[in-house]
C-alpha positions, 0 to 999 in steps of 0.5 A: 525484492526481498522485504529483509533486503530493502535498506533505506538507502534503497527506498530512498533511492527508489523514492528519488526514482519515482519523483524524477519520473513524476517531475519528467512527465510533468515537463513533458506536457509543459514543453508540449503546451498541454498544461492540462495534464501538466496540471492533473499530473502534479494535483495527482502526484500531491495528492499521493503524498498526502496520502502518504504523508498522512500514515505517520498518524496511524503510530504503527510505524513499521506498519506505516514503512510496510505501507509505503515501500509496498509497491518497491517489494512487490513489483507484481502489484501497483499500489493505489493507497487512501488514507483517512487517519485521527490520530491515536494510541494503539494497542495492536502489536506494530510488529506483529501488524506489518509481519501479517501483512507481509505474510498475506501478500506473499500467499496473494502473490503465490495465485498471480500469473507474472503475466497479468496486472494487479492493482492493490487498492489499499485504505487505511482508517483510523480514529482515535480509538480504531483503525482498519487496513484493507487491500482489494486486490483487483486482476485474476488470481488463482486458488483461495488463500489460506489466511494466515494466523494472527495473534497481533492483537487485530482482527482479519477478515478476507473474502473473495467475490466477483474475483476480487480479494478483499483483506482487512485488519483492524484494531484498536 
């Protein structure tokens, strides 16, 4: 899907879908008496959201809506998001930040096979005074991306080792 074609009534439509789909599984294993994983299931759907939750402090919130409809707009990947975020004022161009993003991932999905897997591990941190942005991207890609250029008021970095590509942007 298409980023320009993501309405909110869309992402909100896709939010109520993976909730469901959390909730289901999760009754699942209450009415198979494994209340274990019935457990496991809503710490690890509550942790997700906190996680979540948590980019609102970055203050780049286009940034942070770039972040959290990743997985809905780019359906070869699956998301795996960390966030550790003081909050802060920051200078780097929200606009320009959630646009390289979008530009990097679409030069990574030019070099995936449609017929693998692809975990993004993304981890934001952020101080009061710096936050970096980093993607690992785990499964065999193709070629070596060219990094796009910034001028964002952010730093990129990207490297590829032992077939994993690593991106970060940072800033102030």
């Amino acid at each position: 899907m298409e980023s320009d074609n993501l309405t909110i009534g869309k992402a909100l439509k896709f939010a109520r879908h993976d909730f469901l789909n959390e909730l289901q599984l999760m009754l699942l294993y209450m009415d198979l008496g494994k209340m274990p994983e019935a457990r496991r299931t809503l710490l690890e759907a509550t942790e997700r959201m906190r996680h979540v939750s948590m980019l609102e402090k970055l203050r780049l919130p286009r940034t942070e809506i770039w972040l959290s409809t990743f997985e809905w707009r780019h359906t070869a990947f699956s998301k795996r998001l960390q966030s550790n975020i003081i909050a802060g004022t920051r200078t780097a161009n929200d606009d320009a930040v959630a646009d390289y993003l979008e530009k990097l991932i679409c030069v990574v999905e030019e070099a995936v096979d449609p017929m693998d897997e692809y975990i993004v591990h993304i981890a934001v941190k952020a101080t009061e005074d710096h936050w970096s942005i980093q993607l690992k991207i785990e499964g065999t890609l193709m070629g070596s991306p060219r990094l796009p250029q910034t001028d964002g008021g952010f730093e990129v970095s990207g490297i590829l080792q032992d077939k994993q590509w690593t991106f970060t942007l940072s800033g102030q």
